[in-house]
C-alpha positions as CSV (number, residue, x, y, z in Angstrom):
1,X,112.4,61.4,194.4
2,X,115.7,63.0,193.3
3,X,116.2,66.8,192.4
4,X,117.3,65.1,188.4
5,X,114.2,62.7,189.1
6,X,111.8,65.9,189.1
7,X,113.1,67.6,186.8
8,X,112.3,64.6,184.3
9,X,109.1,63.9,185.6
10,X,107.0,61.6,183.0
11,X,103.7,63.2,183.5
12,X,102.9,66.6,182.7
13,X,99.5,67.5,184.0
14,X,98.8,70.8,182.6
15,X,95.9,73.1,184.4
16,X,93.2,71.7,182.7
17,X,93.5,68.4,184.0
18,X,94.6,66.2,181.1
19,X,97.7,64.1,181.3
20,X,100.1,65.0,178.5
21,X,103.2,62.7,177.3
22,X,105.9,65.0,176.1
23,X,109.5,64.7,174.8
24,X,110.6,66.2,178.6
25,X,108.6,63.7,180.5
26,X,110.9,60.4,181.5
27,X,109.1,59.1,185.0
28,X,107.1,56.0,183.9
29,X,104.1,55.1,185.4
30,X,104.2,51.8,187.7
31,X,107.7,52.1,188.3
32,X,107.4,54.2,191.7
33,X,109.4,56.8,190.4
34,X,112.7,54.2,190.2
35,X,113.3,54.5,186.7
36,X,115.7,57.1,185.0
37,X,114.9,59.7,182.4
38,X,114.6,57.6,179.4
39,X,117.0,60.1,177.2
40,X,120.0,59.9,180.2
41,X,120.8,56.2,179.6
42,X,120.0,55.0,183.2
43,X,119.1,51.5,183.7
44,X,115.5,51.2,184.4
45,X,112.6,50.1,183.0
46,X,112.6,51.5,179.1
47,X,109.2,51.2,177.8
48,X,108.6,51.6,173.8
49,X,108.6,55.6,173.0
50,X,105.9,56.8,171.0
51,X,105.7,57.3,167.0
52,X,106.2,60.7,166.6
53,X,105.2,62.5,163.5
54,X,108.2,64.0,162.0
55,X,105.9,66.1,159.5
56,X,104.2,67.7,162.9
57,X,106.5,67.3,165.5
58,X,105.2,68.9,168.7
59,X,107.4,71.1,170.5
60,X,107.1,72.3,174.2
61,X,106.6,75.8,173.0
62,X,103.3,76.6,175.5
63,X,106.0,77.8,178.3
64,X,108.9,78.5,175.4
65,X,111.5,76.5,178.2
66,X,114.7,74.4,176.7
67,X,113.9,71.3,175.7
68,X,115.9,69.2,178.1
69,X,116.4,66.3,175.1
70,X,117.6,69.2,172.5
71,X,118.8,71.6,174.6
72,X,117.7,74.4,172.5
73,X,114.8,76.5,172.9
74,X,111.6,75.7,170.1
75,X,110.9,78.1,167.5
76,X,108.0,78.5,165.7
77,X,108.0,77.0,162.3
78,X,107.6,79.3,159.2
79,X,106.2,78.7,156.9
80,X,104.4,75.2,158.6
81,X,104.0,71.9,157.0
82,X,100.9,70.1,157.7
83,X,99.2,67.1,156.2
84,X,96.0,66.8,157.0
85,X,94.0,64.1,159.0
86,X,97.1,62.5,160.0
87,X,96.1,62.6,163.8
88,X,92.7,63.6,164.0
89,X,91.2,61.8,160.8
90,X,90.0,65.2,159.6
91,X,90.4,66.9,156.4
92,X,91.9,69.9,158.3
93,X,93.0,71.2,154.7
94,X,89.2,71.5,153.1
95,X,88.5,72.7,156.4
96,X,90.9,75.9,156.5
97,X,89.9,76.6,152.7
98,X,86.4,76.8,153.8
99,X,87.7,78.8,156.6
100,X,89.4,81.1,153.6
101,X,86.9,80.8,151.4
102,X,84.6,82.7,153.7
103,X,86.7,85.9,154.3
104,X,87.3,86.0,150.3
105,X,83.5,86.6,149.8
106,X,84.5,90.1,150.7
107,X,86.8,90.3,148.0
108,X,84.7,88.7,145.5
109,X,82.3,91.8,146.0
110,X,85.1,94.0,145.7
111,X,85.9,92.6,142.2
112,X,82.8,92.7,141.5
113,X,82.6,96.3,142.3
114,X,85.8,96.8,140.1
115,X,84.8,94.8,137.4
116,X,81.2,97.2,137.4
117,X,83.6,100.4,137.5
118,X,85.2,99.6,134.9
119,X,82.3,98.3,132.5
120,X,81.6,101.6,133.1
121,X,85.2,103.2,132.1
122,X,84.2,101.4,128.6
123,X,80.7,102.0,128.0
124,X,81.5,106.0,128.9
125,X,84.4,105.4,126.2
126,X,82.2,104.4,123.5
127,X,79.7,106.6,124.5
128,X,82.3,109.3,123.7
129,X,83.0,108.1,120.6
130,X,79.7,108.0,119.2
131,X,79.2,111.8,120.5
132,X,82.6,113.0,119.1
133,X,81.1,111.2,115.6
134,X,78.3,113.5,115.7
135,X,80.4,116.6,116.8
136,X,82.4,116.0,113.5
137,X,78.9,115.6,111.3
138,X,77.8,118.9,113.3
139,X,80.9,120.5,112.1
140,X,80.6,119.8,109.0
141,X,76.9,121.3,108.8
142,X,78.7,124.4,110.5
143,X,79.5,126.7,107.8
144,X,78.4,127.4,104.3
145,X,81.4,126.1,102.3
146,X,80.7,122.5,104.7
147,X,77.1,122.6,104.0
148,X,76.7,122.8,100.9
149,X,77.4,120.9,97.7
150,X,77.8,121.8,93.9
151,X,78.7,119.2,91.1
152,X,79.9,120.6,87.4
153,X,78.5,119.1,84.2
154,X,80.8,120.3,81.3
155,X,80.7,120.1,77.4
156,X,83.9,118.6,76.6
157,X,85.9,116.1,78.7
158,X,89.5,115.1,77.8
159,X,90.6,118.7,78.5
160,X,90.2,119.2,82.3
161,X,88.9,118.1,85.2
162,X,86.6,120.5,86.6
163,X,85.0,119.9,90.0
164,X,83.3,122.5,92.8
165,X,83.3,122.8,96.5
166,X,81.0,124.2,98.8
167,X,81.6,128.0,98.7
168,X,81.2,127.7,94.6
169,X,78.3,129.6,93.3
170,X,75.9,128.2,91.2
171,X,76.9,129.5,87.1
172,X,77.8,129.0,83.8
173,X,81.6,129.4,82.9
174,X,83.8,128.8,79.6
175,X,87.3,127.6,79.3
176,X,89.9,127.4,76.6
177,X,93.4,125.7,77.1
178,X,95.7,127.0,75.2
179,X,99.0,125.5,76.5
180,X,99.5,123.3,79.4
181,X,102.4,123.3,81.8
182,X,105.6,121.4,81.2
183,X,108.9,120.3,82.8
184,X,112.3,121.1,81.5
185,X,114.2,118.5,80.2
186,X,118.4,117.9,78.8
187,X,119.7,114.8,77.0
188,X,123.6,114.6,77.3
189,X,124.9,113.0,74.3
190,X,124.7,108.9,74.5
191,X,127.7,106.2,75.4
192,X,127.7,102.7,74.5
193,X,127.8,101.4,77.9
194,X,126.5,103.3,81.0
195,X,128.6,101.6,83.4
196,X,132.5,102.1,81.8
197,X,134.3,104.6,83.3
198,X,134.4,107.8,80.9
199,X,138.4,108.3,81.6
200,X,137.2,111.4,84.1
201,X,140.1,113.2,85.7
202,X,139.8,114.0,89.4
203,X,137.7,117.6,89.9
204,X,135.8,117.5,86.7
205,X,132.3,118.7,87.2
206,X,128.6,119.1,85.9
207,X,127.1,122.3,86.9
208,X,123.9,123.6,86.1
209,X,121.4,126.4,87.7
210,X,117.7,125.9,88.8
211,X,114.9,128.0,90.6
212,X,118.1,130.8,91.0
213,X,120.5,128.0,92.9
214,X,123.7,126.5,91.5
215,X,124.1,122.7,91.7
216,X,127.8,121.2,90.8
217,X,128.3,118.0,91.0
218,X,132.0,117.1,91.1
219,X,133.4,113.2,89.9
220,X,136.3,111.2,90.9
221,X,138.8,109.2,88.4
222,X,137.2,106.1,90.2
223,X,133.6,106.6,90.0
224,X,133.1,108.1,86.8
225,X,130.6,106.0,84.6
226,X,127.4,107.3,83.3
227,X,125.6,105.9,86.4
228,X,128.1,107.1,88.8
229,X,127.5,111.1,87.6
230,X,123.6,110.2,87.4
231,X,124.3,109.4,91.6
232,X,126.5,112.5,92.2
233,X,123.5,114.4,90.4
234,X,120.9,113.3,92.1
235,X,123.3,113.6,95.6
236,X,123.4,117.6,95.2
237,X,119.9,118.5,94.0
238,X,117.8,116.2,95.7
239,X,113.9,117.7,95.3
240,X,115.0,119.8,92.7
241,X,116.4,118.0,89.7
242,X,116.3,114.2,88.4
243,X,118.8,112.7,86.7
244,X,118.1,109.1,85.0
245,X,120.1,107.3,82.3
246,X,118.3,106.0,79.4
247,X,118.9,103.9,76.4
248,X,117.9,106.3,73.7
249,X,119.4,103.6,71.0
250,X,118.9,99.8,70.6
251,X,120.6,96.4,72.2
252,X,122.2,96.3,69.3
253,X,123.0,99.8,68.6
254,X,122.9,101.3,72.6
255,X,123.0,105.1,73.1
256,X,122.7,105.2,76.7
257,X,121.9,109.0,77.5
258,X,122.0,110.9,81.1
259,X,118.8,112.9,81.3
260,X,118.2,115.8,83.8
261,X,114.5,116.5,84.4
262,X,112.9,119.6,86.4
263,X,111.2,118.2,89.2
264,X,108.4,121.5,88.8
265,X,106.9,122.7,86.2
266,X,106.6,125.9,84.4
267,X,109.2,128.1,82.5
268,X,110.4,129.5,85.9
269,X,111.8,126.3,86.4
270,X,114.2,125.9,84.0
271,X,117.4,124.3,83.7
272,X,120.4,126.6,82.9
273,X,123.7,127.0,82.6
274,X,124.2,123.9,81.8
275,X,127.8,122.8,81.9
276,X,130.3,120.0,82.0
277,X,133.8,119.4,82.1
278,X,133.4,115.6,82.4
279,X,135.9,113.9,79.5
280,X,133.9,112.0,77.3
281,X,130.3,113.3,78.3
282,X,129.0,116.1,76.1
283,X,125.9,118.5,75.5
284,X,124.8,121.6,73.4
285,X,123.9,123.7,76.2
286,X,121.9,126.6,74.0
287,X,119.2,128.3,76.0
288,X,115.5,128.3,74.4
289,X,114.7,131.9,72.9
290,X,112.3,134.1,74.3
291,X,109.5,132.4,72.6
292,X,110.1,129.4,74.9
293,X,111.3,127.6,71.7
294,X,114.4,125.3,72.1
295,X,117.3,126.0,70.8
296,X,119.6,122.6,70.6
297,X,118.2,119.4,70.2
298,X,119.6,118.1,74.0
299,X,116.5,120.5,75.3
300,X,114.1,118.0,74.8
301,X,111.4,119.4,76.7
302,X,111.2,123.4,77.7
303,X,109.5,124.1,80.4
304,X,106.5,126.0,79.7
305,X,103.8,127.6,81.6
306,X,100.0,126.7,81.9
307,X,98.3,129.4,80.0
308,X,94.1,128.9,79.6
309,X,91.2,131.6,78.4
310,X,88.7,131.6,82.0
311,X,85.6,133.7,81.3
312,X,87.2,135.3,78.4
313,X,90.6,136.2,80.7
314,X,93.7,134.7,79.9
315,X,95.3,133.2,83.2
316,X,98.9,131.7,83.0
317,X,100.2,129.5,86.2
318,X,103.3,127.6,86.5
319,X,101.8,124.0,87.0
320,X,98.0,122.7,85.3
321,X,96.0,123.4,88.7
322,X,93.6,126.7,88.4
323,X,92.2,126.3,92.0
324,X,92.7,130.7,92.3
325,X,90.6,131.6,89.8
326,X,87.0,130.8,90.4
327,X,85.8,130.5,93.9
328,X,84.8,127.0,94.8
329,X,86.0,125.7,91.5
330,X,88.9,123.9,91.0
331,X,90.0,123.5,87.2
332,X,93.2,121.3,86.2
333,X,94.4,121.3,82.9
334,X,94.8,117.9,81.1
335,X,95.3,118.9,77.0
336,X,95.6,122.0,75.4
337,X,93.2,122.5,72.2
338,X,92.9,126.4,71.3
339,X,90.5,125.6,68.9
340,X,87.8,124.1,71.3
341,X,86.0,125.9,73.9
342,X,84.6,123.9,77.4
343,X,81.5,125.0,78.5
344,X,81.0,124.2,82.2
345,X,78.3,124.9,84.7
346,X,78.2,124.9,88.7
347,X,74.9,123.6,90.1
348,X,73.9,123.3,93.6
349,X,74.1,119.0,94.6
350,X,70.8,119.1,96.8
351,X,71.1,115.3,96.8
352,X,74.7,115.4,98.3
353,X,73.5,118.3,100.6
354,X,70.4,116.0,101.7
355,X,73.2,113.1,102.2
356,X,75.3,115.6,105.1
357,X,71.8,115.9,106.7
358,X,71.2,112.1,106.5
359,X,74.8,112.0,108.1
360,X,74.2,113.7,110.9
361,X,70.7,112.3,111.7
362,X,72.7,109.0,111.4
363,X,74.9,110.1,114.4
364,X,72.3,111.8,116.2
365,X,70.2,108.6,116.7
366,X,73.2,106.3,117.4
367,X,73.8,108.7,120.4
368,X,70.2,108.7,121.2
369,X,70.2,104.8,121.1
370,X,73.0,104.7,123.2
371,X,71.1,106.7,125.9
372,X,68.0,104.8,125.3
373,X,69.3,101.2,125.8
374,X,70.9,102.4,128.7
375,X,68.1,104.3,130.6
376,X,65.8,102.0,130.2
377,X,64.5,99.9,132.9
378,X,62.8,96.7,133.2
379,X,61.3,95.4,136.4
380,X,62.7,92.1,135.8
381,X,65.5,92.4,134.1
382,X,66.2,95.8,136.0
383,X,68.5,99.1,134.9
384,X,69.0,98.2,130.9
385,X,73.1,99.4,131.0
386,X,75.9,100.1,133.4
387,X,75.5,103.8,132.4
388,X,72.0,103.8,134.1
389,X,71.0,107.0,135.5
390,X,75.0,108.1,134.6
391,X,75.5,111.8,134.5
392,X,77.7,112.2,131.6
393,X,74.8,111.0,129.9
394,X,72.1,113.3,131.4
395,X,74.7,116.0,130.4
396,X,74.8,115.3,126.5
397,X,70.7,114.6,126.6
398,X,70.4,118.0,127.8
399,X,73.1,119.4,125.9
400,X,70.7,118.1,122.8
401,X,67.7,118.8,123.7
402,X,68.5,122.5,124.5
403,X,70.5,122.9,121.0
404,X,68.4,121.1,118.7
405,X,64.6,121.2,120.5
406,X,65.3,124.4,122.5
407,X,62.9,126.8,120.5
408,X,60.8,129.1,122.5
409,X,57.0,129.4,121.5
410,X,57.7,132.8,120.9
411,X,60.5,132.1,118.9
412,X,58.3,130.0,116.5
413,X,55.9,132.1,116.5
414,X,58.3,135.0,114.9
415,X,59.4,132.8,112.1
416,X,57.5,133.8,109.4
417,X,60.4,131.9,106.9
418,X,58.9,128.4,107.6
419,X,62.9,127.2,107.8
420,X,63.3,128.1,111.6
421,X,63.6,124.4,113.5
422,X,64.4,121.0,112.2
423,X,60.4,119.9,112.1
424,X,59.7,122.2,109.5
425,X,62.4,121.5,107.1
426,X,61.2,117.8,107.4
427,X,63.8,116.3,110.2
428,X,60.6,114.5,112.3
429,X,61.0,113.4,116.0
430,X,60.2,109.7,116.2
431,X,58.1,108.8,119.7
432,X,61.5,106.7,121.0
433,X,63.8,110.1,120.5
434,X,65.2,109.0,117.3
435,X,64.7,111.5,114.2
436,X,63.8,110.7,110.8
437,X,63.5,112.6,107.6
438,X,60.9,113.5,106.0
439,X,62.1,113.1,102.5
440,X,58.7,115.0,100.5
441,X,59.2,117.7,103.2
442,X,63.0,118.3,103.0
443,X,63.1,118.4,98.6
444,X,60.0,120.8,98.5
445,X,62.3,122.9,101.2
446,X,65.4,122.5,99.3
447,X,63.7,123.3,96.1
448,X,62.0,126.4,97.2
449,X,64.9,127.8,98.8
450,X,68.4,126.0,99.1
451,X,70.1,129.1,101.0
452,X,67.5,129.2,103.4
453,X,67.7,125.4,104.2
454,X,71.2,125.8,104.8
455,X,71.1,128.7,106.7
456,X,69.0,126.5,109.3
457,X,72.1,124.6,109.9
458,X,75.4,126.9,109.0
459,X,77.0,130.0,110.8
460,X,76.4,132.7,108.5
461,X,78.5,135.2,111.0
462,X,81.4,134.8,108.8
463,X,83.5,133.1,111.3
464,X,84.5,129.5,110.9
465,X,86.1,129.2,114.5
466,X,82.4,128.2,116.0
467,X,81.9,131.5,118.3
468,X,81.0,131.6,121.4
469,X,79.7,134.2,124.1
470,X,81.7,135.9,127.5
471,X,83.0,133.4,129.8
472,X,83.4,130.6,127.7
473,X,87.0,128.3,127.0
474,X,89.3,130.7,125.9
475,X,90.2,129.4,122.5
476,X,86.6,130.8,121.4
477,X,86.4,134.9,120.4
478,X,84.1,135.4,117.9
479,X,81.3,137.3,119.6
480,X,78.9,136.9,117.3
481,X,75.4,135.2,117.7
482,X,75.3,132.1,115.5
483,X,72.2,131.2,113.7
484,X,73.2,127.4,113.0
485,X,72.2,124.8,114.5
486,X,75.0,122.5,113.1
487,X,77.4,125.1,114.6
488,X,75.7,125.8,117.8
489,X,75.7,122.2,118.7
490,X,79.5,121.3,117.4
491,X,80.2,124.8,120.3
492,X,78.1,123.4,122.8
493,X,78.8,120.1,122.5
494,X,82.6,121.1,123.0
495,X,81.8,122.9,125.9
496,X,80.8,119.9,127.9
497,X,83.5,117.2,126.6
498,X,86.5,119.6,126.2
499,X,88.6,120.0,129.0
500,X,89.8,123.8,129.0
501,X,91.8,126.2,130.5
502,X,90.9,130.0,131.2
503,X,92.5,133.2,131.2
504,X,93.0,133.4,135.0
505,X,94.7,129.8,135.3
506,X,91.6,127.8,136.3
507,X,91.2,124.5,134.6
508,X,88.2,122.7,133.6
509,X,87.3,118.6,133.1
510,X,84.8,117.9,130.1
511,X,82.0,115.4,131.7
512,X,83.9,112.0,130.0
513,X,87.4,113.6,131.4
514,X,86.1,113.8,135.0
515,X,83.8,111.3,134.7
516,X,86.5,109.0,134.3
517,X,89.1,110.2,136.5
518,X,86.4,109.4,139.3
519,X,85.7,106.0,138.7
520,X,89.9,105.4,137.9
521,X,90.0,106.7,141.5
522,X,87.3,104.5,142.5
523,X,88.9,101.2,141.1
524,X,92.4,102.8,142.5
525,X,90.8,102.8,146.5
526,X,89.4,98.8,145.6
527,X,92.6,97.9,144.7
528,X,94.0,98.8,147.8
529,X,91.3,97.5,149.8
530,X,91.4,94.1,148.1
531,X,95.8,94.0,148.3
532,X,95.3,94.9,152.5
533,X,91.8,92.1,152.8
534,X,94.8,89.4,151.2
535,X,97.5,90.3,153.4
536,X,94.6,89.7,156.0
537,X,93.9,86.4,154.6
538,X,97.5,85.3,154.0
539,X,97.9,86.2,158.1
540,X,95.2,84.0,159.0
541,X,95.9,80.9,156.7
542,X,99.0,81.3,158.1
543,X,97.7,80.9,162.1
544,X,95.1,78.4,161.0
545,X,97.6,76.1,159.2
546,X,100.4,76.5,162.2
547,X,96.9,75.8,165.0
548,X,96.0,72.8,162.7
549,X,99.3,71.2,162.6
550,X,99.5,71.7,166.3
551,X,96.4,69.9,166.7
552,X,97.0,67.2,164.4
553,X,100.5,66.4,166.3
554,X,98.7,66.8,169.8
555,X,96.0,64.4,168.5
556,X,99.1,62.0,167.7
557,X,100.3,62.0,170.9
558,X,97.6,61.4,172.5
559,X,96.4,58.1,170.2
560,X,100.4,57.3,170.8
561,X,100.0,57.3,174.6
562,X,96.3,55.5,174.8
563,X,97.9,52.6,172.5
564,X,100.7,52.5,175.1
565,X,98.3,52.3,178.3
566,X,96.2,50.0,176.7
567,X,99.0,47.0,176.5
């Protein structure tokens, strides 16, 4: 056999023993090695080549030589193309998603993991929300004037409003309005029609002084109807002064008038100086006398102070509202009638102050629920919530307990008041952790001794900052022991969800704040485990598809060259 003969041999028998028909092989069996590579044209004995799969061709890329057909070297084909079952009658496809399908149960878990994380994110949110609720309802129990509740029954209505907060004092009071407040007001004199120029000359002006500033407002030959100066007006003392135009006549008869009105009340407020150069638009500018009374009939309103007899004490303000005079009473003036006298008396509202205590039982047990249903543990079912066991929650529990339930037996012992813990002032704890109010309990308290019963919950320290003791977030600095419990829990609640700097630089996580943060960095560290497991899986569908198609195409071959031998 010839050198060229070898080198196109037909049969390739490869180590393990099996003959292999490939695109290089040309020597054809029963031929004794006469007949010419089948791709060089020689005239010899040609049998029929075999079908080859264009899909999966099968290159000579064991040994990586030059395909002596080609003349190139094979390559690797990226991304590969396979159908399956073409060769081998297998469904290689359901086969390598199987094959996928099992390294992806890792990832399933790891979702799952994730998705538990951040069910917990949630629940931890709500939570939060349900304990900042019953911060806010603590708060408001923390101090007298939040506590406590008045309402005002009066003797003549039409007058004022009268109404009391909670740092009134429960009494009897008398009021008199002699005069209520009112805004200055100017008519210029009317023109038929508010949008004809007034023949204005370039630079002519309406001036006027107000609260100890002087306003001009200069026109235009071009812009110079009643409307137009009503703009410029308004332009120049925005917040201060209105100007409107009005039809003071009829549609038949029109007398359309520019009107400035005081935007405050009260004789301090006045409109003066009042001036204008504008041809055509006109006004008797006269000052009211010292009496307040107007002088010109353009002053159609002088503005006037609030003057009303308070406890037998005459009290003038600019505007209607007496919120200064009587603490915790606010009194706004509505009519003035010097010949009646309101009689008005500030009660305590036990049924409002029952209502704040209601309030903030309310939030108590929706917190307490929310701890329950997750604690609890069924040996079915299993843990009740994602929160089981959860530390945050522990925290606030304690944080509760300590506040609220915390009283020593020595403590109880030395209250002699009968107002010392919640029990006694009939807030009962229920056998589930809920409380519950003892209504016949908390009037008879109430009844016997309101400032007691509120003392229970308020800071009476003075402070309304919520002190706090040495060593505590530095926004705190009232040093004084609380006695409220409303107030101790709003502080010590805050100490546990705030997150808080101190004075030498450290900084602190509340216990939803770093609660969080952890499991954020726990769903973080899954997401990265779960991007490197696909890059894993993508590698290996890769190699499977490219080792399937290889198969398949091998599997061609092979039926290809036992059809031929078996002619």
């Amino acid at each position: 056999m010839s050198s060229r003969s070898s080198r196109c041999a037909c049969w390739s028998r490869p180590s393990n023993g099996i003959v292999l028909w490939t695109k290089r092989a040309a020597r054809l069996p029963g031929t004794g090695g006469r007949a010419g590579c089948i791709d060089r044209g020689r005239k010899s004995f040609r049998p029929e080549r075999p079908a080859w799969n264009a899909l999966t061709r099968f290159r000579a890329r064991a040994d990586n030589r030059a395909c002596p057909i080609r003349g190139r070297r094979s390559k690797r084909m990226t991304p590969p193309i396979s159908i399956g079952g073409l060769g081998s009658g297998l469904d290689t496809r359901a086969i390598i998603d199987a094959l996928l399908a099992v390294e992806r149960v890792p990832i399933q878990q790891m979702e799952s993991k994730k998705k538990g994380q951040q069910d917990k994110i949630n629940l931890l949110n709500t939570f939060r929300g349900k304990v900042d609720a019953l911060r806010t309802k603590a708060n408001a129990l923390g101090s007298l004037a939040g506590f406590l509740a008045f309402k005002v029954s009066q003797s003549e209505e039409g007058l004022a409003t009268i109404s009391a907060s909670g740092s009134a004092v429960a009494a009897s009071h008398s009021l008199v309005v002699q005069q209520v407040a009112t805004t200055d007001r100017w008519a210029f004199n009317g023109v038929s029609d508010p949008e004809t120029d007034l023949g204005t000359v370039d630079g002519q002006t309406v001036s006027f002084t107000y609260d100890g500033q002087t306003y001009t407002a200069t026109m235009d030959a071009a812009t110079s109807s009643l409307n137009d100066i009503a703009s410029k007006i308004n332009t120049v003392a925005t917040d201060k002064v209105a100007a409107t135009v009005v039809n003071a006549g009829t549609s038949a008869a029109p007398s359309w008038q520019l009107v400035l009105t005081a935007k405050q009340t009260g004789k301090d407020y006045r409109i003066g100086s009042l001036a204008t150069t504008v041809t055509n638009l006109s006004i008797n500018a006269a000052p009211p006398n010292a009496q307040g009374v107007a002088q010109s009939s353009n002053n159609i309103s002088v503005g006037s102070n609030a003057i009303a007899v308070i406890d037998g004490l005459t009290v003038e303000r600019t505007d209607n509202d007496f919120d200064d005079v009587i603490t915790g009473v606010s009194i706004s003036l509505l009519d003035a009638d010097p010949a009646k006298t309101v009689q008005f008396t500030v009660e305590a509202d036990k049924a409002a102050v029952k209502g704040k205590v209601k309030e903030f039982v309310d939030a108590y047990n929706e917190v307490a629920k929310f701890v329950r249903d997750q604690n609890k543990y069924d040996l079915e079912k299993g843990p009740g919530g994602a929160l089981f066991g959860e530390t945050a929650l522990k925290t606030i529990q304690r944080t509760l307990s300590g506040v609220l339930f915390g009283q020593s037996a020595a403590q109880a012992a030395a209250d002699t008041s009968g107002y010392g813990t919640l029990r006694l002032v009939g807030v009962e704890s229920q056998s589930d952790g809920s409380l519950k109010i003892n209504d016949k309990v908390m009037d008879a308290k109430m009844d016997a001794d309101l400032a007691k019963f509120a003392d229970l919950f308020a800071d009476t320290d003075g402070f309304d900052n919520m002190g706090a003791t040495i060593g505590t977030p530095r926004y705190y600095f009232d040093m004084t022991p609380d006695t409220g419990l409303g107030d101790d829990l709003a502080r010590e609640l805050d100490k546990v969800v705030k997150s808080y700097g101190d004075q030498s630089g450290n900084f602190y996580k509340g216990v939803f704040d770093a609660r969080v943060e952890t499991l954020n960095a726990n769903i973080k560290g899954i997401n990265e485990r779960i991007e490197q497991r696909e890059l894993r899986i993508d590698r290996l569908q890769e190699q499977l598809t490219r080792r399937f198609a290889s198969l398949e195409s091998l599997m061609a071959q092979l039926q290809s060259q036992s059809a031929y031998l078996n002619r």
